[in-house]
VEXDREN-2710 file (C-alpha; in Angstrom, 1 decimal):
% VEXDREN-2710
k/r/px/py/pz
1/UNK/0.0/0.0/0.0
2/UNK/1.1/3.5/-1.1
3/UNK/0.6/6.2/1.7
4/UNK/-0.3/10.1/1.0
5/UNK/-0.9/12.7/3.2
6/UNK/-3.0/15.8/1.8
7/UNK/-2.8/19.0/3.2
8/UNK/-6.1/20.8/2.0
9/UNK/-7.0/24.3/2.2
10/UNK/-10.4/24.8/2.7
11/UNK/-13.1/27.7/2.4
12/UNK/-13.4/29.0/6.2
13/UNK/-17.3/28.5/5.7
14/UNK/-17.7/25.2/4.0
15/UNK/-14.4/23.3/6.5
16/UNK/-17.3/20.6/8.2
17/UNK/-19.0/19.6/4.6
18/UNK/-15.2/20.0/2.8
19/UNK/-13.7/17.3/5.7
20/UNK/-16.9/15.3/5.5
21/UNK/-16.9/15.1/1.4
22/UNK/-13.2/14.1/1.2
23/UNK/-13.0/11.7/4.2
24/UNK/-16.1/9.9/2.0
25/UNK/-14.1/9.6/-0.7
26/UNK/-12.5/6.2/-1.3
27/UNK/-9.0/5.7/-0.6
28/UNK/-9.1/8.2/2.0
29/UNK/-8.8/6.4/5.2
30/UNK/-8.7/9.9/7.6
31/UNK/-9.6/13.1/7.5
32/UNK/-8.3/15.9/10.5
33/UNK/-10.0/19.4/11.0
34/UNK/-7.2/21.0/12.2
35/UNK/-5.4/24.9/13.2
36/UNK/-2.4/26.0/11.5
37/UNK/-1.3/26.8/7.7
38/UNK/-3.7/24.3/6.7
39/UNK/-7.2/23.3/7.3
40/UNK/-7.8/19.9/6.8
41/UNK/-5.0/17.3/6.6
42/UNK/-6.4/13.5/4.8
43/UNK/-4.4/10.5/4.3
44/UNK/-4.7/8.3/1.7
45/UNK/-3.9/4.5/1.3
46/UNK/-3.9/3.3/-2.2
47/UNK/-2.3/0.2/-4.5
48/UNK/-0.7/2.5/-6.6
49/UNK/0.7/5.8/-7.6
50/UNK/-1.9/6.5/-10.4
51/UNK/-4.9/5.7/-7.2
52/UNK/-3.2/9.0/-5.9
53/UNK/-3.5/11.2/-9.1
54/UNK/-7.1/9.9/-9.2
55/UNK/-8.0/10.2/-5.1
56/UNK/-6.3/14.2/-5.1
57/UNK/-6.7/15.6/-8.8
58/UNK/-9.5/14.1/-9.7
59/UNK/-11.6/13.8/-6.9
60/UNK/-10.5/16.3/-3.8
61/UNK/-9.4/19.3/-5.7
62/UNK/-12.8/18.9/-7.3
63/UNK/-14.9/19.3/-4.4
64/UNK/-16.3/23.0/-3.5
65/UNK/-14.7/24.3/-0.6
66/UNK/-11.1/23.2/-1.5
67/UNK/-9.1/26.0/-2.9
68/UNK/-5.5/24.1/-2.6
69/UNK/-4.2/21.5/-1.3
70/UNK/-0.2/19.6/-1.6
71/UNK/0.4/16.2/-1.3
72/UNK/3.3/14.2/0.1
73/UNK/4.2/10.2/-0.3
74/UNK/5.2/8.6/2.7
75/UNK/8.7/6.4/2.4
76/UNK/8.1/4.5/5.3
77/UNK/6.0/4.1/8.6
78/UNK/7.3/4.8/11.9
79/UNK/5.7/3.7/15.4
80/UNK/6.1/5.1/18.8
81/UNK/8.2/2.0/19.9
82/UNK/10.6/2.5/16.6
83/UNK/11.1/6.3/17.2
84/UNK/12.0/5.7/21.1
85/UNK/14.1/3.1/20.4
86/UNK/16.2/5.0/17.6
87/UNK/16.6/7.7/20.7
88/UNK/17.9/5.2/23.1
89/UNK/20.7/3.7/20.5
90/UNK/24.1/3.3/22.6
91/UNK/22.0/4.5/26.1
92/UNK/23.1/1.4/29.2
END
């Protein structure tokens, strides 16, 4: 499985329907109302890289209420236990 994350911009007025439309979509496994330089951040899970194109460009950036959004491929997954253990390398 391919992972995305979309960061979507979002009319101020429209963020509950926007979040609610794109977290309906399929291949879109979450969907986070969130503060900060964005408004809604989704991740996607797909088979393949073209699922992507068809999940962001022809299916998010459609929906009214989203005026931008960027999207980022994840290389790899990492859980709690990975990242504490990368800190305690070396530590007795």
């Amino acid at each position: 499985m391919i992972t995305a994350i979309v960061l979507i911009s979002a009319d101020v007025h429209r963020i509950p329907e926007t979040a609610q439309a794109v977290a309906d979509i399929p291949g879109v496994s979450e969907v986070y109302s969130c503060a900060g330089d964005v408004d809604l951040i989704a991740k996607i899970k797909v088979r393949d890289h073209e699922q992507i194109a068809e999940v962001v460009t022809g299916k998010i950036n459609r929906l009214p209420g989203v005026t931008r959004s960027a999207t980022h491929i994840a290389f790899r997954s990492y859980s709690s236990s990975e990242v504490e253990g990368g800190f305690s390398i070396g530590e007795e």
